[in-house]
C-alpha positions as CSV (number, residue, x, y, z in Angstrom):
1,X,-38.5,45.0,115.7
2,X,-36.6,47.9,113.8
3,X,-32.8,46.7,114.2
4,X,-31.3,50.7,113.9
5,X,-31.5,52.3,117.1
6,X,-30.0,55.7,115.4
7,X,-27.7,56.7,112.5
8,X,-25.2,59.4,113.0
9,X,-22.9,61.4,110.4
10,X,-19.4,62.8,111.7
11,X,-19.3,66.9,111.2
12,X,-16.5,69.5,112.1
13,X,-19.0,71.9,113.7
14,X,-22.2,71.2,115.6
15,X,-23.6,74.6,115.6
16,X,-22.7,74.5,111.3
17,X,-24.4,71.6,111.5
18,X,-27.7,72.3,112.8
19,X,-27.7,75.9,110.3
20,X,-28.4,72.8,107.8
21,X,-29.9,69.8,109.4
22,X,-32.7,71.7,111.4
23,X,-34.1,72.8,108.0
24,X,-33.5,69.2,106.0
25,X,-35.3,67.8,109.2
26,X,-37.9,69.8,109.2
27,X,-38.7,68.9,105.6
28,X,-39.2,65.1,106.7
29,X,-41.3,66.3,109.6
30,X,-38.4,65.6,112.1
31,X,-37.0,68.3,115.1
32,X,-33.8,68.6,117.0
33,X,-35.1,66.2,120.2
34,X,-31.4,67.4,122.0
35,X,-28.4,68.8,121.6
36,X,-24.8,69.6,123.3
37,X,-21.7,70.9,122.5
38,X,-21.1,66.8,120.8
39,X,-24.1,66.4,119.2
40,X,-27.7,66.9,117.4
41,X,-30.4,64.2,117.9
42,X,-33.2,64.6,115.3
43,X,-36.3,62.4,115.3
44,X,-40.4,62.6,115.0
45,X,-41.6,61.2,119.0
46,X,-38.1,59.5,119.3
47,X,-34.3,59.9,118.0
48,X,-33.2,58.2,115.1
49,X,-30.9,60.0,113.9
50,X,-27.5,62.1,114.6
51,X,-24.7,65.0,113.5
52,X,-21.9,64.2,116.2
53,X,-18.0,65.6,116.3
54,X,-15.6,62.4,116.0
55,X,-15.8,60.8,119.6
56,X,-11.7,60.5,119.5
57,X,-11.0,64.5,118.7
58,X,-10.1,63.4,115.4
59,X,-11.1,65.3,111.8
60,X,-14.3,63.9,110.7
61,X,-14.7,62.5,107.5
62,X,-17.6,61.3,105.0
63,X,-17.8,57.8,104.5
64,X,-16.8,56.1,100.8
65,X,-19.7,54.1,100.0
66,X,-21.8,55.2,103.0
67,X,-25.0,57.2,102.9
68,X,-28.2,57.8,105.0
69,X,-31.6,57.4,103.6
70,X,-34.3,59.1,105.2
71,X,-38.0,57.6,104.7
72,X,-40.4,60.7,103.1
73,X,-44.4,60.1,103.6
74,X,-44.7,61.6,100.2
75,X,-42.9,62.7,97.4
76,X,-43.9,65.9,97.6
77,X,-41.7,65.6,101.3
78,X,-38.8,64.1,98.4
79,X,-38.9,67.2,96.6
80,X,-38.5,69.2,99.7
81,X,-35.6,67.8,100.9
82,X,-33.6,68.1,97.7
83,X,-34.6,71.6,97.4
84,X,-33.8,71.8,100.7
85,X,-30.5,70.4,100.5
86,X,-29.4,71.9,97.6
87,X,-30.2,74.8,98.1
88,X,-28.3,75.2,102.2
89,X,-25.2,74.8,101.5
90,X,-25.2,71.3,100.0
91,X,-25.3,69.6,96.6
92,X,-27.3,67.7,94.2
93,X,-26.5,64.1,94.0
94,X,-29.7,62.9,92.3
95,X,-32.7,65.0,91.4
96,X,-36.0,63.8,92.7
97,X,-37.7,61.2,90.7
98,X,-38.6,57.2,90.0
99,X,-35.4,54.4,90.1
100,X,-36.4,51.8,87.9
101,X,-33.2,50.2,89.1
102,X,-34.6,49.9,92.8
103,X,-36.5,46.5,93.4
104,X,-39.4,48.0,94.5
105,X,-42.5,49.8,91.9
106,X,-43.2,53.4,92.7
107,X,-40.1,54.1,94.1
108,X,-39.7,58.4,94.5
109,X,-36.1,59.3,96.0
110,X,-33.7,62.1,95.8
111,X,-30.0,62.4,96.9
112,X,-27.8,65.1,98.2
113,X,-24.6,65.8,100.2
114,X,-24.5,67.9,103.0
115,X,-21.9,70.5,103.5
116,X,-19.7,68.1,105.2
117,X,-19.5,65.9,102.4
118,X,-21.9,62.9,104.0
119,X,-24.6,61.4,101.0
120,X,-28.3,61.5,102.0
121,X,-31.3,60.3,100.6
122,X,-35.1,60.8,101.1
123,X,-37.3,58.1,99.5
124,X,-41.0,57.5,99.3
125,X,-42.2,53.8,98.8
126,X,-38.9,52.7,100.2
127,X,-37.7,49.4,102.0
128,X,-40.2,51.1,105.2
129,X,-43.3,51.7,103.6
C-alpha cells in the first residue's frame, strides 16, 4: 500500500497556478482531474497531487527544506519537465542528469522552483521504480 494519499503545495493564485502546473503536468503525463476556486488536483487515473490557497486565508509560503518529487517513466520525461519548468515562469534548481550521491544506480532527476517559490523534482529510477 502507497502511504501518500496526495501532496499539495500552497500558491497565492489558483488560476496562476494552473498557467504553470497544467504544462509541468502534462510533461509527466498527468491532467488537471478537478479544480475550484481552492484548488487544482493533478493525477494520471487518480489524484496525487495538489496547488491549494492556504486553508486559513493566510499568505502562502514555500516550505524550508520541503520539496515534491514527481516519478518520470523516462528521462527523456526528466528533461521535459526541467525545460518545462524553467522555462514558465520558474527556475533552475538542478539541471537534468545522474546523482551519484542518491543510493540508488541510474538515478536521472532534475529540480526546479515554481513561480511561487515551492522546489520540485522529477526523477527516473527513483525510490518508485
Amino acid at each position: 500500500m502507497n502511504i501518500i494519499d496526495h501532496l499539495s503545495v500552497g500558491v497565492p493564485s489558483i488560476d496562476e497556478a494552473r498557467k504553470y502546473y497544467d504544462g509541468l503536468m502534462e510533461t509527466l503525463g498527468c491532467t488537471c482531474m478537478a479544480a475550484t476556486d481552492g484548488f487544482a488536483a493533478y493525477g494520471n487515473g487518480s489524484v496525487q497531487f495538489l496547488v491549494m490557497l492556504p486553508n486559513d486565508g493566510g499568505a502562502y509560503s514555500a516550505g524550508n527544506g520541503t520539496h515534491i518529487c514527481f516519478a518520470a517513466a523516462t528521462r527523456e520525461a526528466v528533461d521535459a519537465f526541467h525545460k518545462f519548468g524553467s522555462a514558465n515562469g520558474g527556475q533552475c534548481e538542478g539541471e537534468p542528469g545522474p546523482r551519484a550521491a542518491y543510493p540508488k544506480p541510474d538515478i536521472y532527476t532534475a529540480f526546479v522552483r515554481d513561480p511561487f517559490g515551492n522546489k520540485l523534482e522529477a526523477i527516473h529510477n527513483g525510490f518508485s521504480a
